[in-house]
N, C-alpha and C positions, 0 to 999 in steps of 0.2 A: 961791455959794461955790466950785461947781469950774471953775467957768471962771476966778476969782481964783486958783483953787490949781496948775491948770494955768502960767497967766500966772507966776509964784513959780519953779514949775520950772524950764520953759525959762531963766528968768531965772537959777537955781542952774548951769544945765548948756554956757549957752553965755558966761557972764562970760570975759572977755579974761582972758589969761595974764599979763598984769602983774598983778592982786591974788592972795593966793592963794585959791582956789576955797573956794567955800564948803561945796559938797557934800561936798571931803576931810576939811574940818576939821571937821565933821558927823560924817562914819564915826570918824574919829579918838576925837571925842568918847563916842561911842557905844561902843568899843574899849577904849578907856582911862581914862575916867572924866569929871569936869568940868574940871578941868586938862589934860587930855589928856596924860598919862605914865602909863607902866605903873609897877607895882612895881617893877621891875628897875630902870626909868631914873631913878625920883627916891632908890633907893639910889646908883646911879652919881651922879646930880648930889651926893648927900649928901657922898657920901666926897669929890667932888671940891671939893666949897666947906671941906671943911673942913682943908684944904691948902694956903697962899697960894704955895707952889714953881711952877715949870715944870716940866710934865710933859712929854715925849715922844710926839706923836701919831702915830698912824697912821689913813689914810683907806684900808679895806678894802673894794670891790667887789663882789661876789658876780654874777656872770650865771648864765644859763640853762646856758653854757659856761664853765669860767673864773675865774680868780679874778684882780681886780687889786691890788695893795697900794702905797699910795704913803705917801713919810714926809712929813709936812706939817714937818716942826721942832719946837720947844718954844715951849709955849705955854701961860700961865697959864687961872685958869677961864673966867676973860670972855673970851679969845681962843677956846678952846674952845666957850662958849657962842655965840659969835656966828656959827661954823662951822653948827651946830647949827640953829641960826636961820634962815640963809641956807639950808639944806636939810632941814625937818623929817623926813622919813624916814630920815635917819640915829639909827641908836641907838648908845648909849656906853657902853662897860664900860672896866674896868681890867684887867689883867694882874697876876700875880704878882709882875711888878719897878714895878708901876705907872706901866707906860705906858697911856696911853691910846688904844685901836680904836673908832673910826667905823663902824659899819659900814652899807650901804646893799646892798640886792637889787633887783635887776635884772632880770624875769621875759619881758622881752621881746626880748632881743637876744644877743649873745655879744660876749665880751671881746676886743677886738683881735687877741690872739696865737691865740685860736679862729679866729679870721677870718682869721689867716695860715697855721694850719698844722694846722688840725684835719682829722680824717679821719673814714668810718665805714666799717667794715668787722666780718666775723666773724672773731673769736678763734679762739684751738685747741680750743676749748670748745661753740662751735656756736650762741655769743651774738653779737645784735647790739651790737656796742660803739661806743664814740668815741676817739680813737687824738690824740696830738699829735706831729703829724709821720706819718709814711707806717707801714701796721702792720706791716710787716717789723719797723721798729724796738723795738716791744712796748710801746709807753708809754701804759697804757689813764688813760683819762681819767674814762669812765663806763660802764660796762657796764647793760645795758636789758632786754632779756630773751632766754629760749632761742628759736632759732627751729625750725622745722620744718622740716631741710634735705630731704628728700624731698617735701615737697609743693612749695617750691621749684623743686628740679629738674624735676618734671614739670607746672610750670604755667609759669614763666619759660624768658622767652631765654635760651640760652648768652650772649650776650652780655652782660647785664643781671646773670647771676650772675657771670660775668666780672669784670665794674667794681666789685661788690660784694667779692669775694675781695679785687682789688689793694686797693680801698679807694677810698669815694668822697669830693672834696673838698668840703668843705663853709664856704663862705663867709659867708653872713648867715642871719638865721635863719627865713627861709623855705626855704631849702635842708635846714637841722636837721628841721624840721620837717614835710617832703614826703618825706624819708627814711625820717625816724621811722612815718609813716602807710602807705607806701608797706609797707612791711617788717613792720607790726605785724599785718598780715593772716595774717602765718606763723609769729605767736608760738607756741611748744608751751604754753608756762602757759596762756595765755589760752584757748587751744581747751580745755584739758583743765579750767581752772576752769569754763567754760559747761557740759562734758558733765556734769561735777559735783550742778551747783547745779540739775539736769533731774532 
């Protein structure tokens, strides 16, 4: 029996990406129920079937970095639904003028306009932030934690604190992410919830 049950797995984990995976619609299941919808969503499908109009859609984004919003046009339920279909991780809600948001997250990558012009650097505050466009300009994006500018300065290169002040660029998200690690070594929260919790 575990060498069948093995043989099953592999077979769950390596099926080609034309069908869709069986393991997701597993979790799914397991998440959501036997139909695989939350509460939220088969209220959204409710209200939406019981409406034969064109709604106004919107296909909302979310990344790591980012947010993208695209208008799809109007589109009845089955037009909606088959959006839906073609991407199951989208969820659907209404608006107050009853349009309709798509919305899909993204936990592994950043949004294009991240990927052009996003920054990190410290605020006036002594946080590591995320900046869009160079931080002179002030347009924080996400703010992360306080750092410990003194242990900083006597553990780092001037130069290294240098590119951090102007602000460093940050293109895909291993760059996000080697920052974020890089830097979180000199969180003050973090140090001080460890001396805490001693």
């Amino acid at each position: 029996m575990g060498q069948h049950l093995t043989e099953q797995m592999k077979e769950l984990l390596t099926r080609g990406t034309s069908e869709a995976p069986i393991a997701l619609e597993a979790l799914n299941y397991l998440q959501h129920g036997e139909d695989g919808q939350s509460e939220e969503q088969k209220q959204f499908m409710q209200r939406l079937n019981a409406s034969k109009e064109k709604r106004k859609v919107h296909l909302r984004t979310t990344y790591v970095c980012g947010v993208e919003v695209m208008d799809v046009g109007r589109l009845d339920a089955d037009g909606v639904y088959a959006l839906i279909n073609g991407n199951p991780s989208l969820r659907g809600s209404l608006d107050p003028n009853g349009e309709v948001w798509l919305d899909e997250s993204i936990s592994d990558d950043l949004s294009p306009a991240c990927k052009e012009q996003a920054y990190m650097s410290i605020d006036a505050n002594g946080n590591l932030t995320l900046f869009d466009g160079p931080p002179k300009e002030e347009k924080v994006l996400r703010t992360f934690f306080q750092l410990d500018i003194g242990s900083m300065e006597s553990s780092l290169p001037r130069d290294v604190l240098k590119q951090l002040q102007d602000g460093i660029r940050i293109q895909d998200i291993d760059e996000y992410n080697s920052v974020l690690s890089t830097f979180s070594d000199y969180a003050r929260d973090m140090a001080e919830g460890v001396m805490k919790s001693q």
